[in-house]
VOTOR-472023 format. One record per residue: x, y, z of N, C-alpha, C in turn; residue in one letter. Coordinates in steps of 0.1 Angstrom, whole numbers, plus 2048, in hexadecimal, padded with zeros to 3 digits. Layout:
// residues N
XYZXYZXYZA;...
// end
This chain:
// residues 184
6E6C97DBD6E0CA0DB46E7CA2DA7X;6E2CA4D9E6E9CA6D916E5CAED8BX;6E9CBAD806E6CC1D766DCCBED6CX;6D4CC6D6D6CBCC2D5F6D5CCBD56X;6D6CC5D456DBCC9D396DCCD4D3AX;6D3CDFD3A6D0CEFD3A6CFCFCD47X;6D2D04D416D1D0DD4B6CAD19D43X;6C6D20D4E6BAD2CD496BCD39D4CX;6B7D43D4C6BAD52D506B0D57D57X;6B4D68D616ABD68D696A7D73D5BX;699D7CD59697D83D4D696D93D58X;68BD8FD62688D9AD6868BD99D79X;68BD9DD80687D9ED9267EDA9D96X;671DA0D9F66DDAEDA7666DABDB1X;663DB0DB865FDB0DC7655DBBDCCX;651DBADD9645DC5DDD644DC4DEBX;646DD0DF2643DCFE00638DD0E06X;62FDD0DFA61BDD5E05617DC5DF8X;60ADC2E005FDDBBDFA5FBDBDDE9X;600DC1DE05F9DC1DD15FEDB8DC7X;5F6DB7DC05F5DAADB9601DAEDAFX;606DB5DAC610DB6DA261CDBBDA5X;62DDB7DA6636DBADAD640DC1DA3X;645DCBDAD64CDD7DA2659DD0DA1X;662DD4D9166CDCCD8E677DD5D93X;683DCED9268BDD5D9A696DD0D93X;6A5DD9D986B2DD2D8F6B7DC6D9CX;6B7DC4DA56B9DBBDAA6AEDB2DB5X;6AEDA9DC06A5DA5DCA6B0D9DDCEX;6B1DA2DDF6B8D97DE66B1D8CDEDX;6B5D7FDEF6B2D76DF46B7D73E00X;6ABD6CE086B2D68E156AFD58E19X;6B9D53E1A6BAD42E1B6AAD44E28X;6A2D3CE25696D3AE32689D43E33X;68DD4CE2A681D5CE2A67DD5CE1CX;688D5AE12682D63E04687D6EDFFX;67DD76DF9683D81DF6683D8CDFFX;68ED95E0168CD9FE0D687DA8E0BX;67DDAEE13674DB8E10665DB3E0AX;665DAAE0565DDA4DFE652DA2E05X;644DA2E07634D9FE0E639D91E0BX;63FD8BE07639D78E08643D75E0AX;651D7EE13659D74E18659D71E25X;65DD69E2E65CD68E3A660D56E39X;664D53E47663D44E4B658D3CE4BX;64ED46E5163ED3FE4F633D41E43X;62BD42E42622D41E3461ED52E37X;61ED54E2A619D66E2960CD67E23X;605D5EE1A5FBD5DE115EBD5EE1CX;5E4D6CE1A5D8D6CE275D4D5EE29X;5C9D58E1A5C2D4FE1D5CBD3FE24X;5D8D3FE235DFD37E295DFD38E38X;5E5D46E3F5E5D4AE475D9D47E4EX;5CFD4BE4D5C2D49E535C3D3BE56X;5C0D2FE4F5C4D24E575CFD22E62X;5DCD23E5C5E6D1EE675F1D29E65X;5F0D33E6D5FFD3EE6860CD37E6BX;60DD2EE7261CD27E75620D1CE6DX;615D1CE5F620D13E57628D16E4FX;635D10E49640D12E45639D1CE37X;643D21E33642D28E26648D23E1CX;640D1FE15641D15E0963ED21DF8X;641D2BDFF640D36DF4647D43DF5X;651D40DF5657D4ADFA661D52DEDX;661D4BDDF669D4CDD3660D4BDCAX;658D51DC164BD51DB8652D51DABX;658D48DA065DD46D98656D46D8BX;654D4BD8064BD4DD75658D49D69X;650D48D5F657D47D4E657D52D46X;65DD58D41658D61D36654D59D2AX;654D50D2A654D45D1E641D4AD24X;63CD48D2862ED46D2D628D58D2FX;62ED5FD3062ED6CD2E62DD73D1FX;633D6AD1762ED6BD09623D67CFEX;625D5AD06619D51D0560ED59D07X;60AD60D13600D68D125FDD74D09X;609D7BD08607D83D00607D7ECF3X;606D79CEF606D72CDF5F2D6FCE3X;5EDD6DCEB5DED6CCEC5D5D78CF0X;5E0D84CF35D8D8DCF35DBD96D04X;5E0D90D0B5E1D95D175F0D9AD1AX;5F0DA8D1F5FDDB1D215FFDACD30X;608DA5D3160FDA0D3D61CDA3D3CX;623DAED45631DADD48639DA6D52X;641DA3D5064BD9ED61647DA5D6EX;642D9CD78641DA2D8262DDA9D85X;62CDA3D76617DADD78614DA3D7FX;614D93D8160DD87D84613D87D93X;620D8ED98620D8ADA962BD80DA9X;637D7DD9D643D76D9E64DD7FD9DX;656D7ADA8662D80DB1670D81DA1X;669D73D9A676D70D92671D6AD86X;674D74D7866FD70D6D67CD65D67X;67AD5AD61682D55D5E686D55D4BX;68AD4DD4868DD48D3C693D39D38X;688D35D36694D23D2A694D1AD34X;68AD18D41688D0DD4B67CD0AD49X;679D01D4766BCFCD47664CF9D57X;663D03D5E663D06D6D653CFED6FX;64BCFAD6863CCF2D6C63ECE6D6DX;649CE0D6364CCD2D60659CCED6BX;65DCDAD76669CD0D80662CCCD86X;66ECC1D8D66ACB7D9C66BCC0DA7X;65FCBEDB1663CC3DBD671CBFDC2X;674CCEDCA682CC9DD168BCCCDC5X;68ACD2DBA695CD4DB06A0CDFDB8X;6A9CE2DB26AFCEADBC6B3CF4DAFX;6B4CFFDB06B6D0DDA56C2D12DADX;6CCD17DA96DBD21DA76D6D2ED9CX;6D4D32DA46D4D43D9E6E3D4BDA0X;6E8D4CD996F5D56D976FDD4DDA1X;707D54DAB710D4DDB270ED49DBDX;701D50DC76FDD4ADD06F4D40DD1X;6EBD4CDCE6D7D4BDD26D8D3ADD0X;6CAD34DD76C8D20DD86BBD25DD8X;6B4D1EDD06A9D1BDD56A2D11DD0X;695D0CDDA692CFDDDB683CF9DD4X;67ECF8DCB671CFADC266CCEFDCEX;65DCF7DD1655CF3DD5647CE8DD2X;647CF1DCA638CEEDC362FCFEDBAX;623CFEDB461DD04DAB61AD0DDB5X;61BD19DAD613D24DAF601D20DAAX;5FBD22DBE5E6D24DB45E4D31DB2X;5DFD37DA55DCD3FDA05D0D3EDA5X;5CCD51DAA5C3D52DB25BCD5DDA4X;5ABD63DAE5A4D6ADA75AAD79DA6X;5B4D7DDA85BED88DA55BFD8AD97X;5C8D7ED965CAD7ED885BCD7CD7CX;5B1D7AD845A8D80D785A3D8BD78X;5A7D93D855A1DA0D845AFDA7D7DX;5BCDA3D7D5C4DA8D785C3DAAD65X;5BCDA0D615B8D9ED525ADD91D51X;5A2D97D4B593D8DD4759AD84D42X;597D74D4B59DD6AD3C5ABD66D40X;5AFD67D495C2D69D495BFD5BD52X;5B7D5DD5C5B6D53D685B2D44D60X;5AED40D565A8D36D4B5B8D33D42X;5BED3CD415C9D3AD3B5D7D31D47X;5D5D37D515DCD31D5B5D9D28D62X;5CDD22D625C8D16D6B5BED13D61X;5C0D07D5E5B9D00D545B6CEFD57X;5AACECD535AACDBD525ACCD9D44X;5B5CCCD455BCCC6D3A5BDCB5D40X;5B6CB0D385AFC9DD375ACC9DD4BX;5A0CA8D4C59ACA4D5B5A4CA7D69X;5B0CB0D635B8CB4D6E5B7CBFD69X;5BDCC7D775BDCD6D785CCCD9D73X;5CFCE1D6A5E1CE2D695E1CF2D6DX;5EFCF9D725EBD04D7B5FAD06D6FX;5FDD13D6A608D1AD6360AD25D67X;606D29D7760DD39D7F61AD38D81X;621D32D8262BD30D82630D25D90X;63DD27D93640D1DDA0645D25DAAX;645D1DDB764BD24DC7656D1CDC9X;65CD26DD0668D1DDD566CD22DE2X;674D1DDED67ED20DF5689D25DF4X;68FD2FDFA69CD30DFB6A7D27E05X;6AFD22E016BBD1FE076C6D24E0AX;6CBD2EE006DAD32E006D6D41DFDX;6DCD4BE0A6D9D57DFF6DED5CDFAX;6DCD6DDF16E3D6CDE36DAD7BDE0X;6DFD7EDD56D8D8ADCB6D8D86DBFX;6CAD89DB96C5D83DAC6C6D8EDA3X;6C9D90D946C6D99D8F6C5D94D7FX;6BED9DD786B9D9CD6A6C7D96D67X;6CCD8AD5E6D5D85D576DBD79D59X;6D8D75D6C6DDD70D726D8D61D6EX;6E3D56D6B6E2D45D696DCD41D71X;6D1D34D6D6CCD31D776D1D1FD73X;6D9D18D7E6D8D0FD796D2CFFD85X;6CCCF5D796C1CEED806CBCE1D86X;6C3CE0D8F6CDCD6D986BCCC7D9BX;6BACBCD956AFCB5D956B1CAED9FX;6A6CA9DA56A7CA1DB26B0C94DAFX;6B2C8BDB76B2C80DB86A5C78DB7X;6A6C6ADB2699C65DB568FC68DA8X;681C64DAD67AC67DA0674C74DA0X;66DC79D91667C86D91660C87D9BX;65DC8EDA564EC96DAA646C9BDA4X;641C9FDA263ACA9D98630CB7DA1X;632CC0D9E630CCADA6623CCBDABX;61DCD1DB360ECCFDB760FCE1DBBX;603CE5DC1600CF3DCA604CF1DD5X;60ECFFDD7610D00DE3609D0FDE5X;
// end
């Protein structure tokens, strides 16, 4: 594994213990290597997401770390839409990673513990248009006959740890060739 050039910041953290689409910020969120965030509705070993569950509740949890950009947080607001850290349902606002463009399997260092293992895309659901008319078109889009999805990314935990607003995040790229992220 080797270092990519750059490292990034965390901006915000937040989490939610019931069902709602938007997660309250907080000064810290601890992580648990195998679960996620503690306390969190979408952490666990298995899949927490209903419409997932309904098919197969015993598959792994491939979402258990919901990672967003504020870089893409301003982006919106520069078009009109009031989106803060944590309105959209990510555990961890970032800064200065181009988190849509890693390889699966990238591995992230948050402060001195926390690990975690990017999965794949966050699918933006119809929440987020009831959250704001128009927001859901801005985050899933076709571009030359493919669907590109900008909710941000999932990840696993590996190592656990406590995250907090300031905290380095630095990128660790697979071996091998890019993956390119898909829905999980």
């Amino acid at each position: 594994m080797s270092v990519i050039n750059y490292i990034g910041t965390v901006v915000e953290v937040s989490s939610s213990t019931d069902r709602q689409f938007s997660k309250d910020r907080s000064s810290a969120i601890k992580i648990a290597a195998g679960h996620g965030v503690v306390g969190d509705v979408h952490g666990g070993k298995t899949i927490k997401h209903r419409s997932r569950m309904e098919i197969d509740p015993n598959q792994p949890n491939l979402r258990q770390v919901h990672l967003m950009p504020v870089e893409l947080l301003e982006e919106l607001d520069r078009k009109g839409f009031e989106v803060n850290p944590g309105d959209l349902g990510e555990n961890i606002t970032t800064r200065g990673i181009d988190l849509i463009n890693l390889s699966r399997d990238t591995i992230l260092r948050i402060g001195a513990e926390t690990v975690l293992s990017v999965t794949g895309l966050r699918n933006p659901c119809v929440q987020i248009e009831q959250f704001a008319p128009g927001l859901l078109n801005e985050l899933a889009y076709k571009a030359n006959g493919e669907v590109k999805l900008k909710a941000g990314i999932m990840c696993i935990a590996l190592c656990s740890g406590t995250v907090r607003p300031t905290d380095e995040i630095t990128v660790y790229h697979p071996e091998g060739p890019h993956i390119p992220l898909e829905r999980v």
